[in-house]
C-alpha positions as CSV (number, residue, x, y, z in Angstrom):
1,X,-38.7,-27.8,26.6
2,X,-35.0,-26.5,26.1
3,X,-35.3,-29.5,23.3
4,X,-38.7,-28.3,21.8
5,X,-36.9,-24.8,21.7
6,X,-33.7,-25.5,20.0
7,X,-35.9,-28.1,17.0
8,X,-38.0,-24.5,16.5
9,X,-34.9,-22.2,16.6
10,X,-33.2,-24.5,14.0
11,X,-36.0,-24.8,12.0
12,X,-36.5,-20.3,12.0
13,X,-32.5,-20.3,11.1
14,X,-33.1,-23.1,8.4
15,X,-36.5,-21.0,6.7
16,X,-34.7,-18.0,6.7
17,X,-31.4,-19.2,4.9
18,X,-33.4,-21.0,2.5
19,X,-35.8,-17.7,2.1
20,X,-32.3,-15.6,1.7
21,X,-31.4,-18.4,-1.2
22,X,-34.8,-17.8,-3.3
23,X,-35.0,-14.3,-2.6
24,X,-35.4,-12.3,-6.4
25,X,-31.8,-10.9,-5.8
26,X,-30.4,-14.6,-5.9
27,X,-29.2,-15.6,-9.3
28,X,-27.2,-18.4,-10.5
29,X,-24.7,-15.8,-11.9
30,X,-23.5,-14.6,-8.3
31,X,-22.4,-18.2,-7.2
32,X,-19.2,-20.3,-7.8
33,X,-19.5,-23.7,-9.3
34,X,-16.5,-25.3,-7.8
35,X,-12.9,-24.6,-6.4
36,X,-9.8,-25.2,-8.6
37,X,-6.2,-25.4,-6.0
38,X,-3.4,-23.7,-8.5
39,X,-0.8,-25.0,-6.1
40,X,1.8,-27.1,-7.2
41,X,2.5,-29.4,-4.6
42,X,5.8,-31.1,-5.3
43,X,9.1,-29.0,-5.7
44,X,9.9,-30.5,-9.4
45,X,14.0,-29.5,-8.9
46,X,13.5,-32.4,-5.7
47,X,13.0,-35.6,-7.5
48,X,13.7,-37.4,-4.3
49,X,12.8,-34.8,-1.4
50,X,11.8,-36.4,1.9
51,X,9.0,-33.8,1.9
52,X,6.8,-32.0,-0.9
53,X,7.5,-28.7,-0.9
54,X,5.7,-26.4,-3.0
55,X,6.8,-24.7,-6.1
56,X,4.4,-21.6,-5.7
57,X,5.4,-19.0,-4.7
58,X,4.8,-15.2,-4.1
59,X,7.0,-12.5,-4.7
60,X,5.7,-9.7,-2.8
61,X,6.5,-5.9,-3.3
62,X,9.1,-6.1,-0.3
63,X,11.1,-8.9,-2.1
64,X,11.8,-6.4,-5.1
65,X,11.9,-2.7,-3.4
66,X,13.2,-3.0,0.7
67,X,10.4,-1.4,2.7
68,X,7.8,-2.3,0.8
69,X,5.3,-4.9,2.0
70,X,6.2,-8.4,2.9
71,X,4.2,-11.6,2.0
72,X,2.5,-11.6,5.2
73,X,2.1,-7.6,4.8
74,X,0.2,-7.7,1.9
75,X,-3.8,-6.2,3.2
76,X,-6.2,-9.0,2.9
77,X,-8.2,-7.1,0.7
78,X,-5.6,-7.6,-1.9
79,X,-5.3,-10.9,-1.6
80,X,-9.1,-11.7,-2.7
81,X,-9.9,-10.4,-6.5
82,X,-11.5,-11.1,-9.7
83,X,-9.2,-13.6,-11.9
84,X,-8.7,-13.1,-15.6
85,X,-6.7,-15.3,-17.5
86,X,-4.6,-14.8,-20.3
87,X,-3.3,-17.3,-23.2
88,X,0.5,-16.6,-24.1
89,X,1.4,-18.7,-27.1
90,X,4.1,-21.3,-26.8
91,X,4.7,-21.4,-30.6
92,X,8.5,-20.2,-31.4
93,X,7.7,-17.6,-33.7
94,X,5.4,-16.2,-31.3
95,X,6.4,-13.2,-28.6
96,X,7.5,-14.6,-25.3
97,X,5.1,-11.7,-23.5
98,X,2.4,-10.4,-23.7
99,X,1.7,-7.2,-25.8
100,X,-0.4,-4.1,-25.4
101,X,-1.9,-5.6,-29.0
102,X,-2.8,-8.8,-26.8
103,X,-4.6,-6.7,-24.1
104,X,-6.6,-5.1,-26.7
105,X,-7.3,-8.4,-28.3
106,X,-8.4,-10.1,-25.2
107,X,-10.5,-7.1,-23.8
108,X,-12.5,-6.9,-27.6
109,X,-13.5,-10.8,-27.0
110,X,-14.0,-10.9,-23.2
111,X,-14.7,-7.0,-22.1
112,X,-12.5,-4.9,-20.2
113,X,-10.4,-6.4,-17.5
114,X,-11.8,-5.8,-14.1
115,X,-10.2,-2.9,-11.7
116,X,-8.2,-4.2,-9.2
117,X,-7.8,-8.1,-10.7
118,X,-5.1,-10.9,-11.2
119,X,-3.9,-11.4,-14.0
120,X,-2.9,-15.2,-14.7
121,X,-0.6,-15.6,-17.9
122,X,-1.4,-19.1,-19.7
123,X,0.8,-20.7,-21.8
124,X,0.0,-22.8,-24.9
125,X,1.9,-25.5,-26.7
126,X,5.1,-24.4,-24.5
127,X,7.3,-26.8,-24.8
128,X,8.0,-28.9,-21.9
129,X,11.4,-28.0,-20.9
130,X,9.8,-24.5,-20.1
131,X,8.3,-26.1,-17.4
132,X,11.9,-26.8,-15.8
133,X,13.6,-24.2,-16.5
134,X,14.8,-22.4,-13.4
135,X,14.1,-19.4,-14.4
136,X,12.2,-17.6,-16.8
137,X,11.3,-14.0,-18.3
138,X,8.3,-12.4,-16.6
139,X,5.7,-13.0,-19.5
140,X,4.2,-9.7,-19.9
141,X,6.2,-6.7,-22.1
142,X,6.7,-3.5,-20.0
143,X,4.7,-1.2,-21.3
144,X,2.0,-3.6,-20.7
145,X,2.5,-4.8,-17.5
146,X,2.5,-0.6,-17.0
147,X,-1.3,-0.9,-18.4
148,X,-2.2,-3.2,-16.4
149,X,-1.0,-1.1,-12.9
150,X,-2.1,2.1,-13.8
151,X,-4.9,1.4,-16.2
152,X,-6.6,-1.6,-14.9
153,X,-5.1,-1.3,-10.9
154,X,-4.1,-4.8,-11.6
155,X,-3.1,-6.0,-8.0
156,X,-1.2,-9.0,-8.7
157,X,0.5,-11.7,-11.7
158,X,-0.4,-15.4,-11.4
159,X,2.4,-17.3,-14.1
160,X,2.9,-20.8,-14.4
161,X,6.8,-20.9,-14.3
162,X,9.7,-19.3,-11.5
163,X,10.0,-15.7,-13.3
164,X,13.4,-13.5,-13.5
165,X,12.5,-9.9,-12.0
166,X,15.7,-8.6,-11.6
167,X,16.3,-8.4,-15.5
168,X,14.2,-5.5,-15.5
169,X,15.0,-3.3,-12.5
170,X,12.3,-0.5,-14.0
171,X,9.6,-3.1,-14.2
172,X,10.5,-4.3,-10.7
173,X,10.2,-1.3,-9.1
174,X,6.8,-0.5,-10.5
175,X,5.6,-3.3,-9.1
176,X,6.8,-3.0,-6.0
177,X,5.6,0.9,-5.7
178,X,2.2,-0.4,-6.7
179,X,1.8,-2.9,-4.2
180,X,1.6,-5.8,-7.2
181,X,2.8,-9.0,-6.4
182,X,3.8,-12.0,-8.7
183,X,2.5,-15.5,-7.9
184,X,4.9,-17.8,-10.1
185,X,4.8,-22.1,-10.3
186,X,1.0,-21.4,-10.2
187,X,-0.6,-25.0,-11.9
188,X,-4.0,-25.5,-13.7
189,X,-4.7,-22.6,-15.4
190,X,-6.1,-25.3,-18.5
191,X,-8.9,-25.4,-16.1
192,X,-10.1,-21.8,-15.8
193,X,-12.2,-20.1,-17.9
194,X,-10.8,-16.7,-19.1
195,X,-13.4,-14.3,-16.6
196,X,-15.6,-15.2,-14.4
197,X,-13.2,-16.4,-11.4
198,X,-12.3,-15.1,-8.1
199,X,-8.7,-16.1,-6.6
200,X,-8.2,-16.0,-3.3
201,X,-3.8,-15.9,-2.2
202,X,-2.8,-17.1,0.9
203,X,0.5,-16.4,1.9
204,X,2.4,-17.3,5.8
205,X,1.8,-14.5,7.7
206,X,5.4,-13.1,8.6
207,X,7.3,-10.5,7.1
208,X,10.7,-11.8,6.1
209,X,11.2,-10.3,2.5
210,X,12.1,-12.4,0.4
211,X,10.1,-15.0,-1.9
212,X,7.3,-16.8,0.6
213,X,5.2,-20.4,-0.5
214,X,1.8,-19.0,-0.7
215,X,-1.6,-21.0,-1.8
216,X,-4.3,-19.9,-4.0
217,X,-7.4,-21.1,-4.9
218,X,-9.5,-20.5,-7.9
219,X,-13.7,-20.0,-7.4
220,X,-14.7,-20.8,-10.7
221,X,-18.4,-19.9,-11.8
């Protein structure tokens, strides 16, 4: 009987779930495709280390302004968001951050940027050596970055090289006061559309200050 009972129950449990999948409300448009991992798994300034240690990391609010939240501070809520990603063009003549002109270009092709997103800087034709540089400018002009915070409540930066905050002690303080945090040595952003995602950041939970490993994931539709 307790067998007869549990076949039935798994069978109610199995009806509703697929009931729940073709119910009206269901549409291909809310689900997720498959998962892209933007960590980069091997420290590339270790050639030779014993273990891989990961080049992505998170700069949290506490690392730029003391008191602020840590890595493992940072409410889960903002660590889950809608992804956008943006192309910054590797080309020498080209700007080396992105512009409010860019933002207005992107959002007339792709729609306004989502409240409360990630915004992932892509670059293209960089040369390689930008890839290896220790350290880079943050890729995103002031003033926009500034648009981003207070017009789009952009919660975080996703960039594909270790970025240079302390250049700009205004910028870094914004960020901070905001609660944005920067994900930098993120990899494979050549595989995400430019809406549509959802990232999800994962940092160690503890609440030393400075610059924490962290992995995110990509839910692409």
């Amino acid at each position: 009987m307790r067998i007869r009972s549990f076949i039935i129950a798994y069978a109610l449990v199995l009806a509703i779930l697929l009931f729940a999948d073709r119910r009206p409300g269901s549409t291909q448009q809310g689900r997720y495709s498959h998962v892209v991992d933007l960590t980069d798994g091997q420290n590339a300034t270790v050639p030779h280390a014993t273990a891989p240690e990961s080049r992505t990391r998170i700069i949290a609010p506490a690392t730029l302004i003391p008191g602020t939240w840590a890595a493992g501070q940072i409410p889960p809520e903002r660590l889950v968001a809608p992804l956008v990603v943006m192309d910054l063009n590797g080309a020498p003549e080209s700007s080396p951050q992105i512009s409010l002109d860019d933002i207005a270009a992107w959002e007339s092709r792709h729609g306004i940027i989502p409240q409360g997103a990630v915004v992932a800087i892509r670059r293209v034709g960089a040369p390689d050596a930008l890839s290896t540089s220790p350290l880079a400018p943050f890729p995103i002009a002031r003033d926009a970055a500034q648009f981003f915070i207070d017009a789009r409540y952009t919660i975080g930066f996703a960039v594909e090289t270790p970025v240079n905050l302390t250049s700009d002690r205004a910028l870094a303080r914004e960020l901070a006061l905001h609660g944005s945090y920067v994900v930098e040595g993120a990899v494979r952003f050549t595989s995400l559309p430019a809406t549509g995602s959802l990232i999800i950041v994962a940092p160690a939970k503890n609440k030393k200050p400075g610059a924490a490993p962290v992995r995110i994931l990509a839910m692409v539709r």
